[in-house]
C-alpha positions as CSV (number, residue, x, y, z in Angstrom):
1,X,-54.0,58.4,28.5
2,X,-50.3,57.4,29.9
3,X,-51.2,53.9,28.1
4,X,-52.0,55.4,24.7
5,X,-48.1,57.4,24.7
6,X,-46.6,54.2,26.2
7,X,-47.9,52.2,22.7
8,X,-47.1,55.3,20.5
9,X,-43.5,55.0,22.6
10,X,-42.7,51.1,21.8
11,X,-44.5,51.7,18.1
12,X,-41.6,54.2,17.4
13,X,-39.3,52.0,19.1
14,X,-39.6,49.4,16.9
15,X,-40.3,51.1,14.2
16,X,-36.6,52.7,14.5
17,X,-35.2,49.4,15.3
18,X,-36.5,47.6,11.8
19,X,-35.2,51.0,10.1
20,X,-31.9,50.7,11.4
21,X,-31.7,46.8,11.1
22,X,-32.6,47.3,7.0
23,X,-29.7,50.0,6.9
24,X,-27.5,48.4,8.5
25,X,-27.7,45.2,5.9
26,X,-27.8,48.2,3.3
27,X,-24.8,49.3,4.1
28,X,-22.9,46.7,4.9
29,X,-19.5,45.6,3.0
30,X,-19.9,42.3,2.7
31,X,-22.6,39.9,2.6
32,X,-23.9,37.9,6.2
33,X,-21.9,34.7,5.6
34,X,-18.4,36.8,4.9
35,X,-19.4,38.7,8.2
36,X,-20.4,35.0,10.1
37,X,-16.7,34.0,9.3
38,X,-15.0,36.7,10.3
39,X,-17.1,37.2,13.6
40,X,-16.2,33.1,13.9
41,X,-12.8,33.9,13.0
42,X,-12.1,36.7,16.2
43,X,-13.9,34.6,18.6
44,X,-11.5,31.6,17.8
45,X,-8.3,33.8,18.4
46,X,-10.2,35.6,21.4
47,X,-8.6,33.3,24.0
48,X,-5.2,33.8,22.1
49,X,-5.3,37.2,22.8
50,X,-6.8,37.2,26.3
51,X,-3.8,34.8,27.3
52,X,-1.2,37.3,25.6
53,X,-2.9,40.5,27.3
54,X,-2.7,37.9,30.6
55,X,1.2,37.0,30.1
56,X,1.8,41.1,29.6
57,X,0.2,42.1,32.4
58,X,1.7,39.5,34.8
59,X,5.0,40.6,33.4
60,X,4.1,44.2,34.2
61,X,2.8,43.5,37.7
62,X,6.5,41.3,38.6
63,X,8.3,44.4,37.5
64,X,6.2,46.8,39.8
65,X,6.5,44.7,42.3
66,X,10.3,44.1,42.4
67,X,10.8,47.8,41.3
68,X,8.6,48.4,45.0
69,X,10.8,46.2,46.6
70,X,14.0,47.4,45.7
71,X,12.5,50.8,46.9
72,X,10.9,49.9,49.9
73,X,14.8,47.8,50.9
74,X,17.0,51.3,50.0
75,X,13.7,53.0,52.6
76,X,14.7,50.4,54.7
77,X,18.1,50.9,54.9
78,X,18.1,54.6,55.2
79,X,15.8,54.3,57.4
80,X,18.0,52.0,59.5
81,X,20.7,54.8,59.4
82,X,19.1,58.0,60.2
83,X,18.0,56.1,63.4
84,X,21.6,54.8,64.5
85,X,23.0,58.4,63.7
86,X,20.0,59.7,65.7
87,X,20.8,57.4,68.6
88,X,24.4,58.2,68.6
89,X,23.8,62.1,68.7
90,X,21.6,61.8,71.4
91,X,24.0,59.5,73.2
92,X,26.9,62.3,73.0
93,X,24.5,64.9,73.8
94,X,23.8,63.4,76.9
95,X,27.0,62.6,78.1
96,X,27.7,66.3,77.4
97,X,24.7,67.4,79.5
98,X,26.0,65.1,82.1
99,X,29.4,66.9,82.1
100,X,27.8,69.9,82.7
101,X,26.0,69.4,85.3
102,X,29.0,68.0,87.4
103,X,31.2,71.1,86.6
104,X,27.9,73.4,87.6
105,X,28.0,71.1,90.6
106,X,31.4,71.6,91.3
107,X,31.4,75.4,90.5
108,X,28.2,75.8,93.2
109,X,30.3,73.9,95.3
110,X,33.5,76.2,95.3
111,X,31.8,79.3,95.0
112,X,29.3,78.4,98.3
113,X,30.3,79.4,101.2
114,X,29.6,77.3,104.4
115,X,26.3,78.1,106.3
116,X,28.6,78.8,109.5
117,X,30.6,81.1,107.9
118,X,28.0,83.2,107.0
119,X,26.2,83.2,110.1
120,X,29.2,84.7,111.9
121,X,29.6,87.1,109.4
122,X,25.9,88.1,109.9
């Protein structure tokens, strides 16, 4: 049974093909050897125009690719900054800190009385 629809299926298929093929030379605008030169004509320039759609897309991908590397230098750059700025603050701040600490030192140290003296006191 499945090989009877599979010979009904390629009947119609071909069938619709030699439908279509008569149609289509029907229809057509000009005649087969009009059509042979202009199909003989665009294959001719088809390696003109592959080497054009090359040449602009080579040009394309050398702008991108400077355009990136101008960014990625100004990154760079800013990059480089932020990170001496960031060294510098953190290089103040820590001599600050440091200051600090030696006046709290010095303040404890003023302020403290000696053990001895508060033993007699006690």
């Amino acid at each position: 049974m499945s090989n009877n629809r599979s010979g009904v299926f390629i009947g119609g298929l071909m069938l619709g093909a030699t439908i279509g093929a008569l149609a289509g030379l029907l229809a057509a605008p000009r005649t087969g050897r009009e059509t042979r030169k202009l199909l003989k004509k665009s294959a001719n320039a088809l390696p003109e125009l592959a080497e054009d759609l090359s040449t602009s897309v080579q040009i394309q991908a050398d702008r991108l690719s400077s355009s990136a590397l101008r960014n990625w230098d100004e990154t760079l750059e800013r990059l480089q900054e932020a990170i001496a700025v960031g060294i510098d603050a953190t290089q103040r701040e820590g001599q600050i800190l440091k200051r600090q600490d030696i006046v709290d030192i010095n303040s404890k140290a003023e302020n403290s009385e000696p053990l001895i003296q508060r033993l007699e006191r006690s």
